[in-house]
C-alpha positions in Angstrom: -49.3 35.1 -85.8 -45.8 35.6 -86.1 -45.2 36.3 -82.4 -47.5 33.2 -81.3 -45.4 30.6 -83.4 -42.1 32.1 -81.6 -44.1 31.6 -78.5 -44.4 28.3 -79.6 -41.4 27.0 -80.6 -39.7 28.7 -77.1 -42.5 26.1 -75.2 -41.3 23.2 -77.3 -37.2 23.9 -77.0 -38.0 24.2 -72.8 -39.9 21.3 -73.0 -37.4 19.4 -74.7 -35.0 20.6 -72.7 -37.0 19.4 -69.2 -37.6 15.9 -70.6 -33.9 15.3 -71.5 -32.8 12.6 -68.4 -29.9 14.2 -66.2 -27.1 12.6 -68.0 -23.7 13.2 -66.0 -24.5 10.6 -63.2 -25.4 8.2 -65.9 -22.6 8.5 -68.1 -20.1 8.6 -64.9 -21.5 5.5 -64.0 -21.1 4.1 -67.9 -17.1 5.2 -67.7 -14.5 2.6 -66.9 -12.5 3.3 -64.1 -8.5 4.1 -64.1 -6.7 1.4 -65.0 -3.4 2.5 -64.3 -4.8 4.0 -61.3 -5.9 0.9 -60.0 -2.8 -1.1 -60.8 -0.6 1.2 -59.1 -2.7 1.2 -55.5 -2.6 -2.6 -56.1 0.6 -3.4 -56.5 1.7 -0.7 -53.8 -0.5 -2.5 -51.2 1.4 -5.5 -52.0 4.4 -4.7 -51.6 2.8 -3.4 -47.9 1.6 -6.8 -48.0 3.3 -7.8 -43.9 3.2 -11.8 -45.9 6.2 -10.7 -48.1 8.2 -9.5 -45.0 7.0 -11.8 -41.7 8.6 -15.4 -41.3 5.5 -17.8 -41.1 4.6 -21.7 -41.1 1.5 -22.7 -43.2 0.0 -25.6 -42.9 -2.3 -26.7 -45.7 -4.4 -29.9 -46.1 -5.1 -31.1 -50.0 -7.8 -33.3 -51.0 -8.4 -34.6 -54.6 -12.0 -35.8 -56.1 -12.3 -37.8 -59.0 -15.1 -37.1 -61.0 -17.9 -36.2 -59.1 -17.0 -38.3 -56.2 -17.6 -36.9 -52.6 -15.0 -39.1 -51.3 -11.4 -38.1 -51.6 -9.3 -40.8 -53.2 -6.0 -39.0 -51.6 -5.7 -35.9 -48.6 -2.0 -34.9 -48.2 -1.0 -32.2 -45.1 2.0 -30.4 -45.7 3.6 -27.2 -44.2 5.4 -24.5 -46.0 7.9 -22.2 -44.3 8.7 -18.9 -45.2 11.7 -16.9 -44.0 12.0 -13.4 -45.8 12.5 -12.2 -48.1 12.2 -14.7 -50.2 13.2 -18.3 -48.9 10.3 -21.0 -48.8 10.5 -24.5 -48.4 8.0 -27.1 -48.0 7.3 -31.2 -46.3 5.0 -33.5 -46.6 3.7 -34.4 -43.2 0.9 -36.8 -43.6 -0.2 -38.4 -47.2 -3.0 -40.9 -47.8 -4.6 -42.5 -50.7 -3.5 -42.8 -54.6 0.2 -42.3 -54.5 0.0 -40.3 -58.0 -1.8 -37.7 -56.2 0.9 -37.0 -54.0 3.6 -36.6 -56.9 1.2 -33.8 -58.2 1.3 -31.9 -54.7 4.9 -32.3 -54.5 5.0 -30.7 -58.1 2.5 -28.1 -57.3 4.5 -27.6 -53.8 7.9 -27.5 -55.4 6.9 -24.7 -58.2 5.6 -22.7 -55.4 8.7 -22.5 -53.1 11.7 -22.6 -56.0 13.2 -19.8 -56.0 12.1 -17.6 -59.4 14.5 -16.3 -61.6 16.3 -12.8 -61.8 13.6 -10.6 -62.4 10.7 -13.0 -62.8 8.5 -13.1 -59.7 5.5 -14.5 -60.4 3.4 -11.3 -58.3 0.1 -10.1 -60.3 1.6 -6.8 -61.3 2.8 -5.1 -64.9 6.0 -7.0 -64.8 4.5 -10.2 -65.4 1.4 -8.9 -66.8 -1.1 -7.2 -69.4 -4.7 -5.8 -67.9 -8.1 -5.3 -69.6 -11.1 -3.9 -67.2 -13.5 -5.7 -67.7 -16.6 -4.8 -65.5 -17.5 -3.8 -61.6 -19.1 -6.1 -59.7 -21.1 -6.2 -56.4 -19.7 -8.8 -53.9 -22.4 -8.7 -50.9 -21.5 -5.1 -49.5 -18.3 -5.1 -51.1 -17.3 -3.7 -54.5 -15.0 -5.4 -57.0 -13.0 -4.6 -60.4 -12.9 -7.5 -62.6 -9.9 -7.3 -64.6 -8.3 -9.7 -67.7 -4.6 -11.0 -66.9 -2.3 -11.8 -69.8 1.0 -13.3 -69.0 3.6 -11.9 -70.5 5.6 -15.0 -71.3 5.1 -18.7 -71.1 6.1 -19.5 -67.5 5.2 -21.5 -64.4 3.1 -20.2 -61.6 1.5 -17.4 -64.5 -2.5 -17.5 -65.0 -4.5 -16.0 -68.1 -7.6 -15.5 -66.4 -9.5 -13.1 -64.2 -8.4 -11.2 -60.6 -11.5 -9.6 -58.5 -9.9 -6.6 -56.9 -11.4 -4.7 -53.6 -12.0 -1.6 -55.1 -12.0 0.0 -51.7 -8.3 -2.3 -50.1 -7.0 -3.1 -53.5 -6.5 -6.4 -52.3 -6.5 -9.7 -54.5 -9.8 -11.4 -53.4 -10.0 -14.1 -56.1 -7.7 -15.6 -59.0 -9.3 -17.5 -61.6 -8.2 -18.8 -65.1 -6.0 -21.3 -66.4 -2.1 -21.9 -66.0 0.2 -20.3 -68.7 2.0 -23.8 -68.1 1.2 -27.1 -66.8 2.9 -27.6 -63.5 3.3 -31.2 -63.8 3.7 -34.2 -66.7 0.5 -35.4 -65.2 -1.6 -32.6 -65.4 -3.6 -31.1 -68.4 -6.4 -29.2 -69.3 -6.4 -27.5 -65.8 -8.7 -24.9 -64.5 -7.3 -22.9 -60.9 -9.1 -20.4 -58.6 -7.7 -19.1 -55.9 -9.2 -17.4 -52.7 -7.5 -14.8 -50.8 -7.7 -13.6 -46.8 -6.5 -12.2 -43.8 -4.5 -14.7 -42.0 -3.0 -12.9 -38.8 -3.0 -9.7 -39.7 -1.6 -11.0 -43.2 -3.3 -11.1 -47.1 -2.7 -15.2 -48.7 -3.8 -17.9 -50.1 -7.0 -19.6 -48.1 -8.3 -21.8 -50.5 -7.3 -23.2 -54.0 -9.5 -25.7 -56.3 -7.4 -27.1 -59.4 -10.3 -28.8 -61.9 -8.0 -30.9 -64.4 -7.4 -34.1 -66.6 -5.0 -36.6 -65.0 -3.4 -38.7 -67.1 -4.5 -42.1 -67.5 -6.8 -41.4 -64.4 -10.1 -38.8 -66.1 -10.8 -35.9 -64.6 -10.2 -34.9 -61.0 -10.5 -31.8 -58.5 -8.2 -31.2 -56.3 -8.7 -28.6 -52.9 -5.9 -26.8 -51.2 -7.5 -25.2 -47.6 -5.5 -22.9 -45.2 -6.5 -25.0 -41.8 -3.3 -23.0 -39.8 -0.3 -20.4 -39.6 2.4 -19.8 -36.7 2.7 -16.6 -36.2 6.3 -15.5 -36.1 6.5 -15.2 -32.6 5.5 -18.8 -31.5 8.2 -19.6 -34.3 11.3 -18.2 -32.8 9.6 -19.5 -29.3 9.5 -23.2 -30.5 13.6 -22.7 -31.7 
C-alpha cells in the first residue's frame, strides 16, 4: 500500500511538472529592456548623425488650418541654412494669408536657429532629459521603444512627451508631447509631433504638426513638410 501511494505521488509531482508552461521565453519577453543601454546607442548614433557635421539648405513649406478647415488660411516657404557646427539661420521666402500666422513661423523659426546657451543644447539625450520605458511597439516590420521624456528644466525647444526609438538604428523616428514652454505670446495649449527621416544620406526633421490655441483666433493646426535639401556639394557649387 505504502509503495503504491509513493508510486502515486511520483506520477502527480511529473505530471505537474510537464504541465508547468516553459516559462523563460515568457518572462524574457515580460522584462523591460536596458534603459541605459538604449540611451547610450542612441545618443552615440547622434552624435554620428552626418546632419550635425554637413552644411545643408532646407527648405520647408508651413501651412496652418483653423479648426477643422481643409483650406489653409496662411502657407509660408522658408529656407534654413546650416553651416557646422552649430550656425543656422533662416528667411522667409514666400508668405501668404493671415499675417499672424507668419509672426508665429518666424517665432517658431527663430527658436530653432538661436544659438542655445553654454551647455544647453536642446538634443534628446540625459543632459536635457529624464527617461521612463514605457512599452515596445511594432511599427509595420519595424520595432520600436517607446520611452517618457522629462525636461529637466523649463526651457524653449524641450518636449515632455513620448520618442519612438528604432530598436534596431536607434534612430529618433517620432517626437510627440507638449512644449516645456510656449514658443510664442500667441501660442497656448499646444500639442507637437515630429517625424523623422533620411534626407540625403542624413537623419531630420520631415514633418511637424503643432495642434494649438491662438489667441484671439480658436484653435488651429499648423504643418511643417520637408519639400527639399541642397546637398553640400551643389552649395559650395552655387558660391
Amino acid at each position: 500500500m505504502q509503495q503504491i501511494r509513493f508510486i502515486v505521488l511520483l506520477l502527480l509531482a511529473a505530471s505537474a511538472s510537464f504541465s508547468k508552461p516553459p516559462a523563460t521565453q515568457a518572462q524574457a519577453d515580460l522584462r523591460s529592456p536596458d534603459l541605459n543601454l538604449i540611451l547610450q546607442t542612441m545618443e552615440r548614433v547622434e552624435q554620428q548623425n552626418p546632419a550635425r557635421s554637413r552644411p545643408y539648405e532646407l527648405t520647408r513649406q508651413y501651412k496652418a488650418f483653423r479648426g477643422d478647415d481643409k483650406t489653409p488660411t496662411a502657407e509660408i516657404t522658408a529656407e534654413i541654412d546650416f553651416t557646422p557646427p552649430d550656425k543656422k539661420t533662416f528667411k522667409i521666402l514666400q508668405a501668404r494669408g493671415l499675417s499672424l500666422i507668419e509672426k508665429i513661423v518666424r517665432n517658431l523659426l527663430k527658436q530653432e536657429t538661436m544659438p542655445v546657451k553654454e551647455g544647453h543644447d536642446r538634443d534628446i539625450d540625459r543632459e536635457n532629459y529624464n527617461f521612463v520605458f514605457l512599452r515596445q511597439e511594432s511599427f509595420g516590420l519595424t520595432e520600436e521603444y517607446v520611452l517618457h521624456i522629462i525636461p529637466k528644466r523649463k526651457e524653449k525647444g524641450l518636449i515632455l512627451g513620448q520618442i519612438w526609438v528604432d530598436a534596431k538604428t536607434f534612430r529618433i523616428r517620432r517626437i510627440e508631447g507638449v512644449l516645456a514652454q510656449n514658443p510664442s505670446i500667441w501660442i497656448k495649449n499646444s500639442y507637437i509631433t515630429l517625424q523623422f527621416g533620411a534626407v540625403n544620406g542624413m537623419w531630420m526633421t520631415v514633418s511637424m504638426d503643432v495642434i494649438a490655441t491662438v489667441r484671439f483666433l480658436g484653435r488651429y493646426t499648423l504643418t511643417g513638410l520637408y519639400v527639399g535639401v541642397r546637398s553640400p556639394a551643389s552649395i559650395t557649387q552655387s558660391r
